[in-house]
N, C-alpha and C positions, 0 to 999 in steps of 0.2 A: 511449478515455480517458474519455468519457461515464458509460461504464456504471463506471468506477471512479470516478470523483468521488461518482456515486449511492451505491458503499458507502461511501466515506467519509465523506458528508452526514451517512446514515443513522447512523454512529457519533457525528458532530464534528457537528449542526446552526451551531453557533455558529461555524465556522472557517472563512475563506477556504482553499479546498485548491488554488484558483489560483496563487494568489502567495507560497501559508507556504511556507520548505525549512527549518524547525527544528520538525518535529513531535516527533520524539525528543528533540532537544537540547531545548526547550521542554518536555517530559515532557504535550507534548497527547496525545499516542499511548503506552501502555501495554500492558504484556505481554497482557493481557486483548483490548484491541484489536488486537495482531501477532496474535493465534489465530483471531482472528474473520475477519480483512484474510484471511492462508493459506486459510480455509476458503470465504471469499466469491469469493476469487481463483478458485479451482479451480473451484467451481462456476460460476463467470461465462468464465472462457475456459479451461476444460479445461486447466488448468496447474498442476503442483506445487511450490511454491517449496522447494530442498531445503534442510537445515539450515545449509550454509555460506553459503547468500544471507542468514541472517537478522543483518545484522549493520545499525547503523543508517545508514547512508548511504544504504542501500536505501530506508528507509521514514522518512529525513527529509522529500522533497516527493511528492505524485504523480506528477509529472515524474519523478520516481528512480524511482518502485514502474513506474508506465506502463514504462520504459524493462527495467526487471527481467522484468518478464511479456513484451515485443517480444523480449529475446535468448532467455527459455526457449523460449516459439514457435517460433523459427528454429530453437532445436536439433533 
């Protein structure tokens, strides 16, 4: 969870990514930022998000994205 908070500091300095679950609804997080998040993902835990995950529930809090990347792992 660490090392994803760090990509999304690096995107959002100014956002608590502890406690926000309205990144999308909130329009903090942008189609520019999902492209970036998929690509930082992958390279940070060797994981592909595929196109049906990209929907926003997934990437309203870190707690949703963290929990998105723990089910791809297990598959």
């Amino acid at each position: 969870m660490e090392a994803l908070l760090n990509i999304l500091s690096e995107l959002h300095p100014e956002v608590d990514f502890e406690t926000c679950t309205t990144l999308i609804d909130d329009k903090i997080l942008d189609s520019f930022d999902i492209v970036t998040l998929v690509a930082e993902i992958d390279a940070e835990y060797d994981v592909a998000i595929p196109a049906e995950e990209l929907v926003p529930e997934n990437f309203n809090s870190a707690q949703a994205l963290y929990a998105l990347i723990e089910k791809l792992l297990d598959e």
